[in-house]
Every structure is written in C-alpha cells, then in structure tokens.
N, C-alpha and C positions, 0 to 999 in steps of 0.2 A: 246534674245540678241538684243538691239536698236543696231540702223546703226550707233554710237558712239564707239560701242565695239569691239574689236575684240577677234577672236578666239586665246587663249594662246596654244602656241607650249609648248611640255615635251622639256625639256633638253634632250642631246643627249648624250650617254654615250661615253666613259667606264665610269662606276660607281665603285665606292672602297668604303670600308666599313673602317672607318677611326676617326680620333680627330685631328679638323680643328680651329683653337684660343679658343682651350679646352672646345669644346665643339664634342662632341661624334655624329656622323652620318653618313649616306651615300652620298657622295659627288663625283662629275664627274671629279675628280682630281685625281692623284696619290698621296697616303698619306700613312704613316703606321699605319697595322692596329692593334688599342690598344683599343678596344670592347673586354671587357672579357666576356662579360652576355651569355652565348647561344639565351638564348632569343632574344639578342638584333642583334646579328648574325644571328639570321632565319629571322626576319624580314628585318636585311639591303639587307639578300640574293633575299628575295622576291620582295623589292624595287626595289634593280638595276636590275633585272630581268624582271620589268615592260616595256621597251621597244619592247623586242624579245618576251614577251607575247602579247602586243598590235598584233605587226605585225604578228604573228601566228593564232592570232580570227581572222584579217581581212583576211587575207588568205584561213581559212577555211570560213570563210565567203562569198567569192569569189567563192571556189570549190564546195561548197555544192549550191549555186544557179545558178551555170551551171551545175551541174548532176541532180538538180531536177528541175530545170527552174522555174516555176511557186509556186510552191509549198515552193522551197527552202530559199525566206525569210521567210515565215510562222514557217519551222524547225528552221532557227537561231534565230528567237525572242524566240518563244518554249523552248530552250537551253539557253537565256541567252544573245548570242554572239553580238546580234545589240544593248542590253542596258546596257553591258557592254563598249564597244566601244563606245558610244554617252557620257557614265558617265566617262570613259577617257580623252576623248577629250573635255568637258563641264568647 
C-alpha cells in the first residue's frame, strides 16, 4: 500500500438479503427479501455474516496469543486466522 492509499473499511451492518433497483443482493438496508435460489441465500447468509466472523478470528486471535504467548502467533498463522484477517481487511 503507497502512503497515497488508504486502508478501506467493510460496511457495517445489519445486512438483509434483499432486491435493491432490481437487482438481487446483500445490502446494509432493510429491504424485502425476494432471493428465491437457495443458493443464492446461503451465500447472502455467509456475506452478511462476514462482520461477526471477522470479529470472532480477531478475537481468538487475541486469546490464543495470550494463553500461549510466544508460541500463539505461530498457531494462528498455522490455522489460517492472521491471513485470513489481513485478506479481510486488504
């Protein structure tokens, strides 16, 4: 990232699973929801769901490197949890 850029914030929810100027998504609005697909409903659920999933990795992410200290970034790279959070927040 050059010192031109800055870092984009997510959108902050509630999220709804919804059809906003006819077109079909997940949107940080209340809207009614007219997604028939299942499919297309597992995915919006996973979307808006991305908030309280971020803050949940950074969280254990926190606990597990105070109960192993040293050790415990080693575990969360190991797992996943520090590049999925950097790939969040990227």
């Amino acid at each position: 990232m050059t010192n031109t850029q800055t870092k984009a914030k997510h959108t902050p929810g509630p999220w709804r699973v919804g059809l906003a100027h006819g077109i079909k998504g997940v949107y940080n609005v209340d809207v009614p929801e007219t997604i028939t697909s299942e499919e297309d409903h597992a995915n919006a659920r996973l979307i808006a769901a991305t908030p309280e999933l971020l803050k949940a990795c950074k969280k254990a992410v926190e606990l597990i490197k105070h109960d192993y200290f040293i050790e415990g970034e080693e575990i969360c790279k190991r797992i996943g949890l520090i590049q999925a959070i950097a790939k969040a927040e990227s």
